[in-house]
C-alpha positions in Angstrom: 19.2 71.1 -63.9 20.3 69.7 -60.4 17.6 66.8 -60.2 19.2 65.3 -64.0 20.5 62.3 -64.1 24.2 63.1 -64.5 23.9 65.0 -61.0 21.9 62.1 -59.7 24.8 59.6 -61.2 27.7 61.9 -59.7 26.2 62.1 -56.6 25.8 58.7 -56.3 29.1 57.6 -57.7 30.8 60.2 -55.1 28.4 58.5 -52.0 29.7 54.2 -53.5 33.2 56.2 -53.0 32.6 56.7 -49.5 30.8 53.6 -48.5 33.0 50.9 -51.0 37.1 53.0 -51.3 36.8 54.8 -54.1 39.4 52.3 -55.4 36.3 50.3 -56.1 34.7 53.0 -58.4 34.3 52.6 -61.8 32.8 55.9 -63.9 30.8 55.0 -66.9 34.0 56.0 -69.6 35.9 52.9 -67.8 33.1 50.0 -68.0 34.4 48.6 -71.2 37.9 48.6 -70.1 37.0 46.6 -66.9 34.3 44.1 -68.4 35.3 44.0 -71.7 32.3 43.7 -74.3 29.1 41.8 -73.9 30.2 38.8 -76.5 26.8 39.4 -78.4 27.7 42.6 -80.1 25.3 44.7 -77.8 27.2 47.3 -76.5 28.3 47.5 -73.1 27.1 50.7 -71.8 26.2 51.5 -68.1 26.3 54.6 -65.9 29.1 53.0 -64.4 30.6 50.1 -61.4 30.9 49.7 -57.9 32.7 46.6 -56.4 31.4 46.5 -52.8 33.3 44.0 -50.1 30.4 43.0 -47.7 26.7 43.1 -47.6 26.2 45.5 -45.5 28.2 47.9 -48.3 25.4 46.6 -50.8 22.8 47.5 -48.5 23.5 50.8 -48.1 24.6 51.2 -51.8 21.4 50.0 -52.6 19.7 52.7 -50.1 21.7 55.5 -52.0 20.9 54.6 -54.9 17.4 54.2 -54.4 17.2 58.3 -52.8 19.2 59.2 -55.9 17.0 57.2 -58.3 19.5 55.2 -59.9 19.2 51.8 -61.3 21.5 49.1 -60.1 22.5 45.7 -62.2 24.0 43.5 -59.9 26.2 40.7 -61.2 28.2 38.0 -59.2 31.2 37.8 -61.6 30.1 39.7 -64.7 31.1 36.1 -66.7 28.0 35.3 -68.0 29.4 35.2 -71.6 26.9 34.5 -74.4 24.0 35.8 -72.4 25.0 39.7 -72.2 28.1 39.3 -69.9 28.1 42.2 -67.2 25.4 44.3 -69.7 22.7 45.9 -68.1 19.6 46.1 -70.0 18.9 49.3 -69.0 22.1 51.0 -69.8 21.7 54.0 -67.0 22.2 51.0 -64.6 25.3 50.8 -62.6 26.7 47.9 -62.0 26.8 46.6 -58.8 30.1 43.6 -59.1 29.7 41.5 -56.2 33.0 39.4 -57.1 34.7 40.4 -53.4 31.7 39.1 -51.8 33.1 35.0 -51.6 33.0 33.5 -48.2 32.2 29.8 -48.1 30.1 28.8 -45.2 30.7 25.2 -44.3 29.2 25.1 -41.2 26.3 22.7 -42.4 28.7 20.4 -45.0 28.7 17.6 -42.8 25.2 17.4 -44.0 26.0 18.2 -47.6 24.7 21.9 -47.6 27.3 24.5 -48.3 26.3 28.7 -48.0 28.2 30.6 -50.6 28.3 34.3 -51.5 28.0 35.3 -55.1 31.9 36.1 -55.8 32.7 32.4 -54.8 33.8 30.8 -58.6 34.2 27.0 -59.4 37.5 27.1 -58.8 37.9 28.7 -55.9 35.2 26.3 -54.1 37.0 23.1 -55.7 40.2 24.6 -53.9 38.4 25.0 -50.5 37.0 21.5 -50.6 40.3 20.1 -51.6 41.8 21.9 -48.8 39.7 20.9 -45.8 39.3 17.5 -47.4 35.7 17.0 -48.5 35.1 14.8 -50.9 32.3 16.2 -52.5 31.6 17.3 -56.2 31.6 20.6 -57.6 28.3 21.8 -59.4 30.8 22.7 -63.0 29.1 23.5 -66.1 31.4 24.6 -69.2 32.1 27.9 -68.3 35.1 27.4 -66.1 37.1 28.0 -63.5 36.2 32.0 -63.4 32.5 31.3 -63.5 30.2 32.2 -60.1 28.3 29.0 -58.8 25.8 31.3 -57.2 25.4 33.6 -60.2 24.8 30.3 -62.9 22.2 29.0 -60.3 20.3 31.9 -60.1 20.2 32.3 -64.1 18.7 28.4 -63.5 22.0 26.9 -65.5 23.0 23.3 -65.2 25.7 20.7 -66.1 26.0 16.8 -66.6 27.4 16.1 -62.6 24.6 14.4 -60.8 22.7 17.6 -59.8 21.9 18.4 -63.3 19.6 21.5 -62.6 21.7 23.5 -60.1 18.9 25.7 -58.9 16.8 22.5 -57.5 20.0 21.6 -55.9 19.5 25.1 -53.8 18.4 25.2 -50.2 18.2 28.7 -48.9 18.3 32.6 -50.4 19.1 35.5 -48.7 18.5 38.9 -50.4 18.7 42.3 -50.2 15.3 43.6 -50.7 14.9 47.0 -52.9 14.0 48.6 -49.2 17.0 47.4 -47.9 15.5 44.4 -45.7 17.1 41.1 -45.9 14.6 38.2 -47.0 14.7 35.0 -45.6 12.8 32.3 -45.5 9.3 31.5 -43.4 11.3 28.5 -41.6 14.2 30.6 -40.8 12.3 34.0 -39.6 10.3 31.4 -37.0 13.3 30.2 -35.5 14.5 27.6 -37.7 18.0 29.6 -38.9 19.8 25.9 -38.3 17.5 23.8 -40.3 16.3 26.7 -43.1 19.3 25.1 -45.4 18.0 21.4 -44.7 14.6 22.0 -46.7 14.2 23.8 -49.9 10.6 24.2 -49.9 10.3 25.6 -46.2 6.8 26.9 -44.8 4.0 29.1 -46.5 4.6 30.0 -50.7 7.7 29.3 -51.9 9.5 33.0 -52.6 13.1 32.4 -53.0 12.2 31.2 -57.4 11.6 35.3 -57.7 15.1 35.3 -57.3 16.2 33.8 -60.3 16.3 35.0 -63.5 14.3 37.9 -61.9 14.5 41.8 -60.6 13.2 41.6 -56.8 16.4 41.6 -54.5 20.5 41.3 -54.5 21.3 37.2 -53.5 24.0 38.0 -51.2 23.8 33.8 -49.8 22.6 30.4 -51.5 22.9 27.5 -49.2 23.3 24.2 -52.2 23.5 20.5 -51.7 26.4 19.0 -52.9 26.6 15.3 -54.8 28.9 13.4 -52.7 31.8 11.7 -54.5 30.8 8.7 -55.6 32.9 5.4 -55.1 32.3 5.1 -59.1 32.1 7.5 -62.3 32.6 6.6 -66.1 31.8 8.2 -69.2 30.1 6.6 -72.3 30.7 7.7 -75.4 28.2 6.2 -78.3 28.5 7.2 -82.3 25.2 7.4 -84.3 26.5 7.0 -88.0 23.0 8.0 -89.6 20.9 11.4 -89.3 18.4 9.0 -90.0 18.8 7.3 -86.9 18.7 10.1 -84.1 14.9 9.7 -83.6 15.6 6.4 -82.1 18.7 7.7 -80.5 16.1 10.4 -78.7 14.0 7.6 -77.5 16.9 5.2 -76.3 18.6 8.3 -74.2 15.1 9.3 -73.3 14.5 5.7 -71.8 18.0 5.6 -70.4 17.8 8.0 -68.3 14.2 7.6 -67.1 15.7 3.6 -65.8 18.6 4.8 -64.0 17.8 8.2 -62.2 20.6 8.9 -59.5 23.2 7.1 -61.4 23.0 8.3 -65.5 23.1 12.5 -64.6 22.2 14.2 -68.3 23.3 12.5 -72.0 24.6 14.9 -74.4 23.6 14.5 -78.3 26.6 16.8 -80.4 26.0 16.8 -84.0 29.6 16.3 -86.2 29.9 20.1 -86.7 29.6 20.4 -83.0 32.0 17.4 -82.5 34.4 18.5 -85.1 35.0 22.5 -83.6 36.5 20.7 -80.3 39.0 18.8 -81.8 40.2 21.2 -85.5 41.0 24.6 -86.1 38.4 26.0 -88.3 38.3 25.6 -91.8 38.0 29.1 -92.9 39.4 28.1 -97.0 36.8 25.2 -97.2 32.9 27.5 -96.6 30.3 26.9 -99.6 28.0 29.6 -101.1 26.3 29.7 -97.5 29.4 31.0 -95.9 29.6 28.0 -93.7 32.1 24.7 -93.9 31.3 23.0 -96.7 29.3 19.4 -95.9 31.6 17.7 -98.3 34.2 18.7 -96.0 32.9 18.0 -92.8 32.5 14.3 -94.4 35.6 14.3 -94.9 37.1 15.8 -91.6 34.6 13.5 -89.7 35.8 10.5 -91.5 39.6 11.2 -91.0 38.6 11.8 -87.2 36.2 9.3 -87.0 33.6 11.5 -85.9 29.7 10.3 -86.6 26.4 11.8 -87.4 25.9 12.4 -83.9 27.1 11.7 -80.5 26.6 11.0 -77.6 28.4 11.8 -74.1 27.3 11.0 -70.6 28.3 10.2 -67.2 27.1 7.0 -64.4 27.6 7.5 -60.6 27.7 5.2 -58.3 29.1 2.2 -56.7 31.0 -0.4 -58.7 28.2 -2.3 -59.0 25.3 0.2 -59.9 28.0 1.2 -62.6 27.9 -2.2 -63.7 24.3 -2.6 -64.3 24.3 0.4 -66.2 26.6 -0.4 -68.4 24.3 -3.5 -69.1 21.2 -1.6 -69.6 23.0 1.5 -71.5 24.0 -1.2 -74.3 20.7 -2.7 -74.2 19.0 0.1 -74.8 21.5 1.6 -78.0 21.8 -2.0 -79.5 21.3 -1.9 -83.2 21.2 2.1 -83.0 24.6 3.0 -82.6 27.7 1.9 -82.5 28.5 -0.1 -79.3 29.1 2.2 -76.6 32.5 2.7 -74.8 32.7 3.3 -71.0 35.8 4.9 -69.7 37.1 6.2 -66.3 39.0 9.7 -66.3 42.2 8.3 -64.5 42.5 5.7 -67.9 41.7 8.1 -70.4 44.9 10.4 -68.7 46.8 7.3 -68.9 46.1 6.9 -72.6 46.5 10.6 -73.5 50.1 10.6 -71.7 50.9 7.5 -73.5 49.7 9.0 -77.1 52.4 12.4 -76.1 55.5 10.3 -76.1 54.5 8.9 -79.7 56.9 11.1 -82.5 54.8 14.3 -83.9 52.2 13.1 -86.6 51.4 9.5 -85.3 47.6 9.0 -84.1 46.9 13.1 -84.6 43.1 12.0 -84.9 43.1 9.4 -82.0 45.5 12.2 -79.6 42.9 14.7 -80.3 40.0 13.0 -79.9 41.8 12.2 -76.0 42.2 16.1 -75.6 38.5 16.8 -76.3 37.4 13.8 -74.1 39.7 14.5 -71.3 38.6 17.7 -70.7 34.9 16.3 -71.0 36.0 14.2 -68.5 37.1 16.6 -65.6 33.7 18.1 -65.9 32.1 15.1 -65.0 34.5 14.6 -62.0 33.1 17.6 -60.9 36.1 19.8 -61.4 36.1 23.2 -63.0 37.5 22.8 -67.0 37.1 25.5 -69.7 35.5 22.9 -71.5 33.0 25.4 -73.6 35.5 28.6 -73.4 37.5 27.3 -76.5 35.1 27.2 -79.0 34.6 30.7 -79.2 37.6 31.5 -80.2 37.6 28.5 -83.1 36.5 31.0 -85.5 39.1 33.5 -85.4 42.7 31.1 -84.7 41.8 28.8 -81.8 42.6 29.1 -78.1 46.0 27.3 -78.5 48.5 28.3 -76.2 45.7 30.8 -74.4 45.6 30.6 -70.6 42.7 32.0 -68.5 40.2 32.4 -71.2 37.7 35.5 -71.0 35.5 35.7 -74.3 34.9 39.3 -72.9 37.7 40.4 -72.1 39.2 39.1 -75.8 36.0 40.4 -77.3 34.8 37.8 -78.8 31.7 36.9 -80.4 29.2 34.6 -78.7 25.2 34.1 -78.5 24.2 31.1 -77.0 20.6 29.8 -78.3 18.9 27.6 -75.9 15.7 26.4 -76.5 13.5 23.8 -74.7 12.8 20.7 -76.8 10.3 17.9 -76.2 12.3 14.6 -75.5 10.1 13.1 -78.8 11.7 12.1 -82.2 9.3 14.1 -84.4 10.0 17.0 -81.7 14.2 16.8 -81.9 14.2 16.4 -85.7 12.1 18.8 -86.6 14.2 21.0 -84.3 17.2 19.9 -85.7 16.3 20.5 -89.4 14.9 24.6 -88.7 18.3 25.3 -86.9 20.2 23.8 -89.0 18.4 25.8 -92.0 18.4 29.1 -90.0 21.9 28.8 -89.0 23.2 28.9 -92.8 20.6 31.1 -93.8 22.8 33.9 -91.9 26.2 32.3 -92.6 26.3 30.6 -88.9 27.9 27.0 -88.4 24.8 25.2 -86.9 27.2 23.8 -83.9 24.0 21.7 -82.0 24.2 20.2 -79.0 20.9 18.5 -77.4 21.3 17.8 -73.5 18.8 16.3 -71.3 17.2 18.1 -68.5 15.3 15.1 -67.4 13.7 12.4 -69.4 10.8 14.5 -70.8 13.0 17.5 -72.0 16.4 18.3 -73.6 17.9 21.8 -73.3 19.5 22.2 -77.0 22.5 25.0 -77.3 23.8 26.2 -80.1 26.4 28.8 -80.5 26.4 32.1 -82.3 29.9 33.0 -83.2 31.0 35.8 -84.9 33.8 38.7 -84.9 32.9 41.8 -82.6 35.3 43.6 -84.5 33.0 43.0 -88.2 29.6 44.9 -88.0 28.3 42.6 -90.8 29.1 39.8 -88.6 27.9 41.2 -85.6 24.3 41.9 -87.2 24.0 39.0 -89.1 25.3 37.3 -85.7 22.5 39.1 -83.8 19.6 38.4 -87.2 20.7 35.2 -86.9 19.7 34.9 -83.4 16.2 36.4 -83.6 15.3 34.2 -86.3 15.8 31.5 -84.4 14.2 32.3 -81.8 11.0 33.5 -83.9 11.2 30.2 -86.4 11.5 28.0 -82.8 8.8 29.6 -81.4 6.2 28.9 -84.5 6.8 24.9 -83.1 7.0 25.6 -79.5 10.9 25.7 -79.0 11.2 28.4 -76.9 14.2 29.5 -74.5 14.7 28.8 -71.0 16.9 31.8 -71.6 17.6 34.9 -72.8 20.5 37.2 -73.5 20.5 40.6 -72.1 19.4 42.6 -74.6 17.1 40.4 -76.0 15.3 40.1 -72.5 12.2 42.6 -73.7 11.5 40.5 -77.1 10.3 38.2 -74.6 7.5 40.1 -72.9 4.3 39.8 -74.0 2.6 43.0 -72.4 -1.2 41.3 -72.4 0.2 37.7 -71.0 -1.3 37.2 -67.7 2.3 36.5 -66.1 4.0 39.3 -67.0 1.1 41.5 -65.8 0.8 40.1 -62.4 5.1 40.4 -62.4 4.6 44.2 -63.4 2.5 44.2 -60.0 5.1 42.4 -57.8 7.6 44.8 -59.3 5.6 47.5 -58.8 4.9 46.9 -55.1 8.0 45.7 -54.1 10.5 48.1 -56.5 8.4 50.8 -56.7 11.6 53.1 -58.2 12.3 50.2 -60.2 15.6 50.5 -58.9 16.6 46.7 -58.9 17.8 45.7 -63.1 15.3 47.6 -64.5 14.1 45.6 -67.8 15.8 42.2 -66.9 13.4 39.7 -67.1 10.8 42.0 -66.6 7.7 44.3 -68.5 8.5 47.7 -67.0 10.5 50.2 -68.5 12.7 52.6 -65.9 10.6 55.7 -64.5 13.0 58.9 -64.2 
């Protein structure tokens, strides 16, 4: 049949040869080879790739593929590990890899607003600023240096700099619309093209959220405020010896952060476990009956490497004294709670760690690795790309010792990231705490939590699914293990800000108001449902 999809496919496939170099074709037989796996055990199936090098490419891939009837997934660098990586949800997609599209506009940095396209990566904008000499701060989170700033924005991701929620740090969108029109904004179609950046909010409804974490046009520009350097940053580091103590730990961080906005960015709260995977290789002889670590032996390990109940990690910016007075307040607020808080600047901590190398092999192992851990903490916070999070999925299976360039993907490993919402209360955070811990061994997961504040009403809790792609039992205990906890979280209102990939349509409640009146947006706007076809959204793919 010449209308089938295979003919549709080829056809299209042929037509992304012509318009991208068929150098930047991918057929469907050499997806896995190119992205790897997903990291959550879904497989990575699509119909196939095309890398295009401008917009204008994109535009009229997107036209093709809209007369042939083919779904397009568009990705910015395909490294959105734990959440589905470059997997469509629909896996007669093609994926569109925008990675060659990475031109930095700094036309507008002299007021703090930088335009990027979606293949710019941490790295590469940390190198540009360096370069022309602008002393501003990179919006990092864990991910590293690989990771695409526009891409984490748009999925609404953040990190502990001083723009903690990278999406309200963005200005501007531009888009290719299903119909191949580019959106922009009210301000900017009335003239204002200079100032459109300035103001995120614009003229008329605000359109550029569909954007994110949605299905209704290909973000080819963000325009994103940068955090100047500040003349000041330290990190604090505070131990909370007692699990009977992290309720008043919630309220103290809670409190902290409401008194110094601007200068304390987000507090994370790691539990020992958590603590523990970033500084041992794992203790695979030492699991109970549960087939996790044994909690005799994590008392143990967290003794010998002085590791408490909980900690906490964040960051103060600012002038010297702003810094000051938040030291003050910070040890007011945790006094009699945990232990007394240290402040340190990155440039010390270096100085310590490259002090602590010169000792002979075997003196102060807990106190050297407890430096490797907080030094790479501490680059984050400088604003400077760090696979801080990368390591720990490979903890399970040898460590990443001696790995350079880290891509869970392309390694196949295992990873699910669980992030719920959770109310900034103590009843709230401990009655979170206690279900994930309890789901987590229930399917033979390490319950690796980590609570970080959004704001001072809400923490963003992640917890890591690890398991071996290479094991089907682990894979589908990996996978139960996930859906449990999202159904047990649910029952007391934790429920994700996110979702992997192929978990996206566990999400949809058909009858909910907002996911009717989104079918109708989609509908209107998509009406081949070409653009990610079940991301995010209630419709399934018409043929």
């Amino acid at each position: 049949m010449i209308d089938s999809y295979p003919a549709r496919l080829a056809t299209l496939l042929m037509q992304a040869g012509q318009i991208c170099g068929s150098d930047h074709v991918i057929a469907a037989d050499g997806v896995v080879a190119r992205y790897g796996s997903a990291t959550t055990g879904a497989p990575l199936r699509a119909g196939g790739a095309v890398v295009p090098g401008s917009v204008e490419e994109v535009r009229e891939l997107l036209l093709a593929a809209t007369k042939q009837r083919i779904p397009l997934y568009p990705v910015s660098t395909g490294n959105n590990w734990g959440y589905g990586a470059a997997l469509p949800p629909d896996p007669a997609a093609v994926i569109v890899d925008l990675h060659r599209l990475n031109q930095i506009d700094d036309s507008q940095l002299d007021l703090g607003v930088v335009t990027l396209e979606p293949g710019v990566t941490q790295q590469q904008l940390a190198d540009f600023l360096d370069t022309r000499g602008y002393d501003f701060m990179v919006p990092v989170h864990g991910g590293g240096p690989k990771c695409s700033i526009v891409g984490n924005l748009l999925e609404r991701g953040y990190g502990i700099t001083p723009h903690t929620d990278h999406f309200a740090a963005v200005t501007a969108i531009e888009a290719l619309l299903p119909n191949g029109e580019i959106f922009r904004s009210a301000v900017h179609a009335s003239g204002g093209a200079g100032v459109d950046a300035l103001f995120k909010w614009g003229a008329g409804p605000y359109l550029d959220g569909l954007f994110t974490q949605g299905a209704f046009g290909i973000v080819t520009r963000a325009s994103v405020v940068l955090a100047p350097r500040p003349e000041r940053v330290e990190s604090f580091v505070f131990r909370i010896a007692d699990n009977a103590r992290l309720g008043e730990a919630v309220v103290a961080v809670r409190e902290i952060i409401r008194s110094l906005p601007g200068t304390a960015a987000a507090i994370n709260l790691m539990n020992a476990r958590r603590v523990l995977s970033m500084m041992i290789p794992f203790p695979a002889d030492e699991l109970d009956r549960d087939g996790v670590v044994r909690s005799e032996r994590i008392a143990q390990l967290a003794k010998e490497y002085r590791v408490a109940a909980w900690t906490g990690f964040g960051a103060l910016y600012g002038t010297p004294g702003a810094v000051r007075a938040a030291r003050t307040l910070i040890r007011r607020r945790l006094r009699g709670i945990s232990s007394r808080p240290i402040f340190i600047r990155p440039g010390l901590a270096r100085s310590a760690a490259s002090w602590l190398d010169r000792l002979p092999a075997g003196w102060a192992a807990q106190l050297r690795a407890y430096l490797a851990t907080l030094n790479k903490s501490l680059v984050v916070v400088e604003g400077r790309p760090a696979e801080i999070a990368l390591p720990l999925v490979y903890w399970r299976q040898g460590g990443a010792e001696g790995r350079t360039g880290l891509d869970p993907a392309r390694d196949q490993r295992g990873l699910i990231w669980y992030a719920p919402l959770v109310p900034a209360r103590p009843a709230a955070v401990e009655t979170y705490v206690a279900l994930a811990d309890r789901v987590c061994r229930e399917h033979a997961i390490e319950p690796l939590i980590t609570l970080t504040t959004l704001s001072d009403r809400c923490f963003d809790s992640t917890v890591p699914i690890l398991f071996d792609t290479s094991d089907e039992e682990e894979v589908a205990r990996g996978q139960r293990c996930y859906r449990a906890l999202v159904a047990a979280g649910k029952e007391h209102g934790f429920v994700p800000y996110r979702y992997p990939a192929h978990e996206m349509q566990h999400l949809i409640d058909a009858d909910a108001t907002c996911w009717r009146w989104l079918a109708e947006l989609k509908r209107a706007t998509d009406p081949a449902n070409i653009l990610s076809p079940g991301r995010y959204a209630p419709l399934p793919r018409s043929d």
